[in-house]
C-alpha positions in Angstrom: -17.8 25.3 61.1 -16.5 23.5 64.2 -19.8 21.6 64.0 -19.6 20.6 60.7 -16.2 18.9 61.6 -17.1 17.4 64.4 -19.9 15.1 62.4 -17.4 14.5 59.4 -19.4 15.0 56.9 -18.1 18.0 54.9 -14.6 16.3 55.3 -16.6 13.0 53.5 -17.1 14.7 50.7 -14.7 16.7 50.3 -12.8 13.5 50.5 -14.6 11.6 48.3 -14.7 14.3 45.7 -11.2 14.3 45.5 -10.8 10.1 45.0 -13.8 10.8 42.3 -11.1 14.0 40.5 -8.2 11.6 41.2 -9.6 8.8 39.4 -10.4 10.5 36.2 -7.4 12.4 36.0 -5.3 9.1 36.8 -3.8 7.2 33.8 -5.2 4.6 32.0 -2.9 1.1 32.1 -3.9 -0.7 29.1 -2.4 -4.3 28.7 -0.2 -5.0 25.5 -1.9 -8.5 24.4 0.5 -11.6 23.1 2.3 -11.3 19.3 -0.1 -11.8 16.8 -0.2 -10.9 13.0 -2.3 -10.7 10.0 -1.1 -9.8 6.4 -2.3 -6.5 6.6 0.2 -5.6 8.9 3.1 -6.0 6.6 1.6 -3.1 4.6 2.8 -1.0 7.3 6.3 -2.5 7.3 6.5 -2.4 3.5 5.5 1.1 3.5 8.0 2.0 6.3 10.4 0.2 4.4 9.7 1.7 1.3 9.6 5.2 2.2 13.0 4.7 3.4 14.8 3.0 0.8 13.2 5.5 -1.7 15.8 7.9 -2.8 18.9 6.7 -0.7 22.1 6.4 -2.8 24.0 3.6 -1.5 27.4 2.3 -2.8 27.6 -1.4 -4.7 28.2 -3.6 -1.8 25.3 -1.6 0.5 23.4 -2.3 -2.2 24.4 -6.2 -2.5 23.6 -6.4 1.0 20.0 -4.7 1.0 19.3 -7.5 -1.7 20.5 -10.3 -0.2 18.0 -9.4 3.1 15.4 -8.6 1.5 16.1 -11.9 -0.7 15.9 -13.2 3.1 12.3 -11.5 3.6 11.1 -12.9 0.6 12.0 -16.3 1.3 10.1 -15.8 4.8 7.6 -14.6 3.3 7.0 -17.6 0.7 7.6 -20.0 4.2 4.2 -18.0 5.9 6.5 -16.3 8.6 4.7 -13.4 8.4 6.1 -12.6 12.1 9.7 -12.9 10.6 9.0 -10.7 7.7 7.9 -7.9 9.7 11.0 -8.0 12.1 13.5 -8.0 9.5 11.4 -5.2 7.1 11.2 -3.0 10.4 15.1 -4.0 11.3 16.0 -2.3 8.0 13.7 0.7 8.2 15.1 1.4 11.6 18.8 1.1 10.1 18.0 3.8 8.0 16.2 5.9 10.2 19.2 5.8 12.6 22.4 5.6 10.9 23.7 3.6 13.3 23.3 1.0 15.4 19.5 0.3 16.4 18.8 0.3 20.4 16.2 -1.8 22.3 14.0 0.8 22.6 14.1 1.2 18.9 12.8 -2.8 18.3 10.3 -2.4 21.3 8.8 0.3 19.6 8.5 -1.5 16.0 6.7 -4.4 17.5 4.3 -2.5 19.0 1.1 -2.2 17.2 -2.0 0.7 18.9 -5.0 0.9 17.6 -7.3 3.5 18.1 -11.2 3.0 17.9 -14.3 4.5 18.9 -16.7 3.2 21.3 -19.4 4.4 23.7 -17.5 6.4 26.2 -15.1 8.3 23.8 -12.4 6.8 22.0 -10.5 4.4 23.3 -6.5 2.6 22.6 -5.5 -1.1 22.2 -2.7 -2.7 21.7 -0.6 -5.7 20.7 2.8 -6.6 19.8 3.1 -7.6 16.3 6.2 -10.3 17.3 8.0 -11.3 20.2 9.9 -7.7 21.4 13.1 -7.5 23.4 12.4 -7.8 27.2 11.7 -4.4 29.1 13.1 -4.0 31.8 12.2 0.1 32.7 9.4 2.0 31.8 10.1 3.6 28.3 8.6 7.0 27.8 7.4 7.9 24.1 4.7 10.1 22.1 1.8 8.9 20.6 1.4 11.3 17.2 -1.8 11.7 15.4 -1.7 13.7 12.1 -5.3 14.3 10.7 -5.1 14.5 6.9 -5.7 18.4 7.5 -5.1 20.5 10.6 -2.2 20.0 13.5 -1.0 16.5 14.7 -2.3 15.6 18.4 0.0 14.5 20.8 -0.5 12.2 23.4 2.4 11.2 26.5 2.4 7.3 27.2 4.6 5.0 28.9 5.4 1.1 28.1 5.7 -0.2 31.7 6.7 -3.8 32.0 5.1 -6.4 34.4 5.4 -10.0 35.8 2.6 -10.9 33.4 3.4 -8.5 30.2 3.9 -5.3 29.5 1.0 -2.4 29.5 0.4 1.3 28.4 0.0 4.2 30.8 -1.9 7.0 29.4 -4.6 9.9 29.7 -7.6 8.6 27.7 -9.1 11.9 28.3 -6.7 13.4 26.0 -8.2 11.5 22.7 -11.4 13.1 23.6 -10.3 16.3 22.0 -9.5 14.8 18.6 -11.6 15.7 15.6 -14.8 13.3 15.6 -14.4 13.0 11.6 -11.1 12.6 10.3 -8.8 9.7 9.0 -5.2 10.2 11.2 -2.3 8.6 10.4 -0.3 6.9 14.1 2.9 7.1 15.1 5.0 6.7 17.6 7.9 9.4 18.3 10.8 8.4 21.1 12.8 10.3 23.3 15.6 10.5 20.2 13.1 12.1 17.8 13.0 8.4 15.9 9.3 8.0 14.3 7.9 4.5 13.9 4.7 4.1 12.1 1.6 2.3 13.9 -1.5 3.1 10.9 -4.0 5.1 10.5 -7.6 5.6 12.5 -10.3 6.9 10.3 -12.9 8.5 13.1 -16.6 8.1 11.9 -19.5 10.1 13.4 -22.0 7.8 10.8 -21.4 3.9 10.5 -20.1 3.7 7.2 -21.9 0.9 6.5 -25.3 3.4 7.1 -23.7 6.0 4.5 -23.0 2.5 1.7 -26.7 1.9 2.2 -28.0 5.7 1.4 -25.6 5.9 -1.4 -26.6 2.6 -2.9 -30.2 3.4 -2.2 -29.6 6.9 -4.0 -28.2 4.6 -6.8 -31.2 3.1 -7.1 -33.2 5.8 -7.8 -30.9 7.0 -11.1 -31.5 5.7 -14.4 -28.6 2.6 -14.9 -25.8 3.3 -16.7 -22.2 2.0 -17.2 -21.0 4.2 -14.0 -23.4 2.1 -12.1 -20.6 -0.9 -11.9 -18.0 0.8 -10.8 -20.1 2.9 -8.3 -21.7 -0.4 -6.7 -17.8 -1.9 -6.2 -16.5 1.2 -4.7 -19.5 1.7 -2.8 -18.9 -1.6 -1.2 -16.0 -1.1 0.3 -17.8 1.1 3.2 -17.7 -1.4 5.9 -17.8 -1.1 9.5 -15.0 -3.3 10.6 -12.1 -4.5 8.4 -11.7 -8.3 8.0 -7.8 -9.5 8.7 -7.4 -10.3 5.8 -8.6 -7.6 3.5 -5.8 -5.3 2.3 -7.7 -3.7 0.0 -9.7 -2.3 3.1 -6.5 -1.3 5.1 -5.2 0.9 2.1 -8.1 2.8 1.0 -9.6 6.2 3.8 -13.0 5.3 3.9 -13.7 8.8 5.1 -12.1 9.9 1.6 -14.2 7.1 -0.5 -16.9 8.3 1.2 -16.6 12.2 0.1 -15.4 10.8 -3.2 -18.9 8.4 -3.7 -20.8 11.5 -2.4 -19.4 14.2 -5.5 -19.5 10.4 -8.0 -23.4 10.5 -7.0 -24.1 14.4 -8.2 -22.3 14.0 -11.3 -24.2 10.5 -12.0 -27.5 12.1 -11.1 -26.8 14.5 -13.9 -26.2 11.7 -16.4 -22.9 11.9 -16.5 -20.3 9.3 -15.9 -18.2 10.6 -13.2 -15.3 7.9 -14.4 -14.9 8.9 -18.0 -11.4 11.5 -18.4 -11.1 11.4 -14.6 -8.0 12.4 -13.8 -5.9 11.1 -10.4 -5.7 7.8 -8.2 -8.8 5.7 -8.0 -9.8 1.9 -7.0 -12.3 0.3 -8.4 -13.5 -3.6 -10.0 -13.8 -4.7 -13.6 -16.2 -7.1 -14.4 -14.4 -9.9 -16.9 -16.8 -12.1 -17.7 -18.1 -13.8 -14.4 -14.9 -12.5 -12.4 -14.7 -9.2 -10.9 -11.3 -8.1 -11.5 -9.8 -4.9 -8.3 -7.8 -2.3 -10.1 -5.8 0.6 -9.5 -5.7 3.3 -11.8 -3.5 6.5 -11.9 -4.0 9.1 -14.9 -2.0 12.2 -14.7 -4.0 15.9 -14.8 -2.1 16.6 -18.0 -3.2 13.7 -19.6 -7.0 15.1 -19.5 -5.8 18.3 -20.3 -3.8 17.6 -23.5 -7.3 15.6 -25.2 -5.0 13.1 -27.0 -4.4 9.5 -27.4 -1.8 8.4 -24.8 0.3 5.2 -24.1 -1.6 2.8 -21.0 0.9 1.1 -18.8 -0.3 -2.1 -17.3 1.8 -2.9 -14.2 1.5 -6.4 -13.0 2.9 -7.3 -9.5 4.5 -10.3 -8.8 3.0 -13.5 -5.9 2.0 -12.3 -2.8 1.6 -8.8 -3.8 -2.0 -7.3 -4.9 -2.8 -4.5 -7.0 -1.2 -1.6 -4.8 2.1 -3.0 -4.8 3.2 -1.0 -7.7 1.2 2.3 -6.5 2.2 2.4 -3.4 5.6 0.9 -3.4 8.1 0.7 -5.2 10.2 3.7 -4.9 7.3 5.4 -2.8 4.5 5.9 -5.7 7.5 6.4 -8.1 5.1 4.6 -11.2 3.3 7.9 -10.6 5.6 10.1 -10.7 7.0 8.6 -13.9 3.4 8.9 -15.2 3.0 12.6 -14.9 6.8 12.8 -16.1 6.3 11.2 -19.5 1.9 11.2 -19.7 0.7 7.9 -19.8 -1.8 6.2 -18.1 -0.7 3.3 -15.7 -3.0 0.2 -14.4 -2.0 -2.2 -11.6 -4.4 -4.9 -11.9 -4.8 -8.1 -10.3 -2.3 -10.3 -11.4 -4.0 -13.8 -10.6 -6.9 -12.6 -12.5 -5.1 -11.3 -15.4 -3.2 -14.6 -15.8 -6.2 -16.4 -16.2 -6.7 -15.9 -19.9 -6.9 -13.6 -22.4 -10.3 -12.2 -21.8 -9.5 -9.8 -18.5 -6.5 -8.3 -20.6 -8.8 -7.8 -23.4 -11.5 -6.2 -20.8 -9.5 -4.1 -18.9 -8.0 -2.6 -22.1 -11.5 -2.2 -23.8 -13.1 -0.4 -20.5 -10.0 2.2 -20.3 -10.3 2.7 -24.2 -14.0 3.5 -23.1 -13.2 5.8 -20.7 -10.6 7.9 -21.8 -8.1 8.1 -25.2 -6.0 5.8 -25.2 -3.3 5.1 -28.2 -4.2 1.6 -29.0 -0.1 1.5 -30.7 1.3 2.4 -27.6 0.1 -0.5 -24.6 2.5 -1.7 -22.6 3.1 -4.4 -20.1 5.4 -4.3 -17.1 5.7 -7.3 -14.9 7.4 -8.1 -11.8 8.3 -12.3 -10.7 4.8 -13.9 -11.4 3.5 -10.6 -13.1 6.8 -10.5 -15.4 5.5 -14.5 -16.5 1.9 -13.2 -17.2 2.9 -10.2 -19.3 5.1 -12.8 -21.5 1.7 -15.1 -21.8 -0.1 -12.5 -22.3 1.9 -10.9 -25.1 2.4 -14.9 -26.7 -1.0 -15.1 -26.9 -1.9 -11.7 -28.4 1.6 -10.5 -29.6 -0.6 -7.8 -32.3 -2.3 -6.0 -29.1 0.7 -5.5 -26.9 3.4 -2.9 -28.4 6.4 -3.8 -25.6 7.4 -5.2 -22.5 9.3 -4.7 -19.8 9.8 -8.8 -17.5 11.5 -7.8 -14.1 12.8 -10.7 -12.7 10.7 -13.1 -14.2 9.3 -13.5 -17.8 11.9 -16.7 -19.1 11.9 -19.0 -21.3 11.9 -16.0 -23.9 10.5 -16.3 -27.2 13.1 -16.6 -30.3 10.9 -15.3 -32.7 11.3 -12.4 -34.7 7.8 -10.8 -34.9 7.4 -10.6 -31.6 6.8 -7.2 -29.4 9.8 -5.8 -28.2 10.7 -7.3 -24.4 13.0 -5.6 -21.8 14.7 -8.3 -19.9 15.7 -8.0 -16.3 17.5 -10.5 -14.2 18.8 -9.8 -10.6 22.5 -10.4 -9.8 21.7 -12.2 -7.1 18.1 -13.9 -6.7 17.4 -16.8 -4.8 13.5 -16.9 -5.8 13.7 -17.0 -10.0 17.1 -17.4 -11.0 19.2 -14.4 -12.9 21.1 -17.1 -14.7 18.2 -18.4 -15.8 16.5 -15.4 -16.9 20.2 -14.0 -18.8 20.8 -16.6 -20.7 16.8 -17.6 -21.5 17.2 -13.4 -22.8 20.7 -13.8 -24.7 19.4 -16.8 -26.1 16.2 -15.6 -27.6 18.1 -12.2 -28.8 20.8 -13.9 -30.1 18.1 -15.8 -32.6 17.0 -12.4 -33.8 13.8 -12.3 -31.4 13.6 -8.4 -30.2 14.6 -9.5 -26.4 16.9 -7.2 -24.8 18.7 -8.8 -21.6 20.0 -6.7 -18.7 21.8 -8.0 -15.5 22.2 -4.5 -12.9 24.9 -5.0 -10.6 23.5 -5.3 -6.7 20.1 -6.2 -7.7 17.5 -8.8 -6.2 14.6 -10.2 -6.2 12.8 -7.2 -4.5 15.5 -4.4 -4.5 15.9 -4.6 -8.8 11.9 -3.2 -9.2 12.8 -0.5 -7.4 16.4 -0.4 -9.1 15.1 -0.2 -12.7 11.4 1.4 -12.7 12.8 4.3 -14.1 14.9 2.9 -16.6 12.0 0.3 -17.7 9.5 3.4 -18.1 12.1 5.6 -20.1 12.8 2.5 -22.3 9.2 1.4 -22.9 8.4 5.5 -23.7 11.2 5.4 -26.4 9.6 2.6 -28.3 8.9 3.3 -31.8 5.2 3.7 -31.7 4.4 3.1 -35.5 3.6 -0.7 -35.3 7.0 -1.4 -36.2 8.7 -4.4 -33.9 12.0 -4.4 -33.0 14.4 -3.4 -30.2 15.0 0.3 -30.4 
């Protein structure tokens, strides 16, 4: 042994062993990149924001003052501060959260956006502030939490450590490697105070999707066409590899679920079936009106299938800047489905710029569902929100014998002042600095004052955003109360 220590070399390696053991067990420093934003993003603040206001019971003047700052969002919104938006939407979500008075820590952590991906060498984090945060001055100390959509959540220990040239994250990359290899997670971060913050999701792969689009398609192929084939090919076509900026559609739906979903659609079409006739649940998928292929998002309760009889369809139209989720997925967290199983009607968020194009999408969206499942052709209903509150009015002027009532949330006016007309639910905001409530009120006394079957409603605390929310329920319970004989008339 002597010997060996006099020439060094056992004390080499063991020394260099030990620098090789030290450097993969050392942390990873990954640097934060400069405040960027895409529109996607806000789905994540909306949802945050959503989830939070759901439920809450807040006295009048809390109420007034939600409005009025989400009025404030809105306005950002319509000026292309999409930056602005998110601070304020994650400002409120964190008041909520808290109780109390928000802390640095709290705003750092909301600006932060991780992403996960997968690349050669196991999976790997980045990361970006979404806007400018408050300035760092310690390390901060928080959890990264991934919840698989079965099984436990996965917890990983990181540190935001500031610097002269930006902030960075301080973690063990080696911990990700345990993580299932095929599984959609949703991210979040968890602080020292138990506070959550949202960050996404990360939908792990072990097949391109893209390579799974192109079997299925090719599988497609193979099967005698039939009308399934349509809506197969534009669900299909949403497996993509990497998610454009832009494309909300893409950052709302799993792909790992579409996937399993296309996979089961496949068998049932193989068997000469059409796996979209009486389906029963939440699906996305495109109409074809005319040369324009119209996104949709459907929701039809198990009960509905189960009770084999006509039912009323609900056709929810979101207002500018929103897309044909808005109404699923916010608005009282999913509330337009819980209302669906509640009272057993079918509800449709399409897109509202296509639908306000002319007649013909209405009349093809409402021809295909008839198709598909049974659908009281007395009983279709339009509920519109700001630009989709305008649409459902034009809609309804055009073709006042195929609609049966109508609910216009903050948006809808000039009303119509004659008397065979279908029914109309008018909403106006207290406060609403985008489409005025005055406006809207007297447009609605107006027009009911003539005789026209407009009923006007002002709630107290409401705005532009805050009232859909506000009234949902009301408008569903007063739309399900119509007289369903063909008669017109306010109930």
């Amino acid at each position: 042994m002597p010997a060996v220590y006099r020439d060094g070399s056992l004390s080499i390696m063991f020394t260099s062993l030990m620098l090789c053991f030290a450097v993969l067990m050392s942390p990873t420093e990954i640097p934060v990149g400069k405040p960027r934003i895409a529109m996607p993003d806000l789905v994540r603040s909306w949802s945050w924001l959503d989830q939070s206001m759901a439920g809450r019971d807040l006295e009048l003047e809390e109420r007034r003052d939600l409005s009025r700052r989400l009025d404030d969002v809105t306005m950002l919104f319509f000026r292309n501060d999409i930056g602005g938006v998110a601070r304020l939407m994650d400002g409120l979500s964190l008041e909520m959260a808290l109780q109390e008075r928000k802390e640095e820590v709290h705003r750092i952590a909301a600006a932060l956006l991780i992403k996960l991906q997968d690349t050669q060498d196991g999976p790997s984090l980045k990361a970006h502030w979404r806007y400018e945060p408050p300035s760092l001055a310690e390390p901060l100390s928080m959890t990264l939490v991934l919840s698989p959509t079965t099984g436990e959540p996965h917890e990983v220990a990181l540190r935001i450590i500031p610097g002269q040239e930006g902030c960075s994250i301080e973690l063990d990359e080696s911990h990700l490697a345990s993580l299932p290899p095929k599984a959609t997670m949703d991210v979040s971060l968890r602080l020292a105070d138990g506070t959550v913050v949202p960050q996404g999701r990360w939908e792990r792969t072990a097949e391109p999707f893209s390579v799974s689009r192109t079997q299925l398609l090719s599988a497609l192929k193979a099967i005698d066409t039939s009308e399934a084939h349509e809506v197969f090919r534009s669900r299909a076509a949403r497996l993509i590899d990497r998610l454009p900026p832009m494309d909300i559609t893409g950052h709302v739906l799993d792909r790992n679920q579409l996937r399993a979903e296309l996979t089961e659609e496949l068998d049932v079409i193989a068997r000469g079936e059409d796996p979209y006739v009486n389906r029963a649940g939440d699906i996305w998928y495109e109409v074809t009106s005319g040369s324009t292929r119209m996104p949709v998002r459907l929701y039809v309760p198990e009960k509905v299938i189960e009770q084999g009889r006509p039912v009323p369809l609900l056709i929810a139209l979101h207002g500018a800047g929103g897309n044909e989720h808005f109404f699923m997925d916010g608005c009282g967290d999913g509330a337009i489905a819980e209302l669906a199983d509640r009272y057993g009607f079918i509800v449709v968020s399409p897109s509202t710029y296509v639908m306000a194009s002319s007649m013909e999408p209405l009349e093809t969206l409402v021809s295909v569902l008839s198709s598909r499942y049974a659908i009281d052709q007395d009983r279709i209903y339009l509920l519109g929100h700001s630009l989709g509150g305008m649409t459902a009015m034009g809609l309804a002027s055009a073709r006042p014998e195929m609609i049966d009532g109508i609910v216009a949330i903050a948006g809808g006016a000039p009303f119509p002042k004659k008397t065979e007309f279908p029914p109309v639910l008018a909403y106006a905001a207290e406060r609403d600095f985008i489409v005025s409530g005055d406006m809207i009120e007297s447009s609605a006394e107006a027009a009911s004052a003539a005789g026209a079957p407009v009923t006007p409603r002002r709630p107290d605390g409401t705005g532009h955003l805050t009232i859909v929310i506000d009234v949902l329920p009301e408008s569903v319970q007063w739309l399900m109360d119509l007289p369903h004989d063909g008669s017109a008339g306010s109930p």
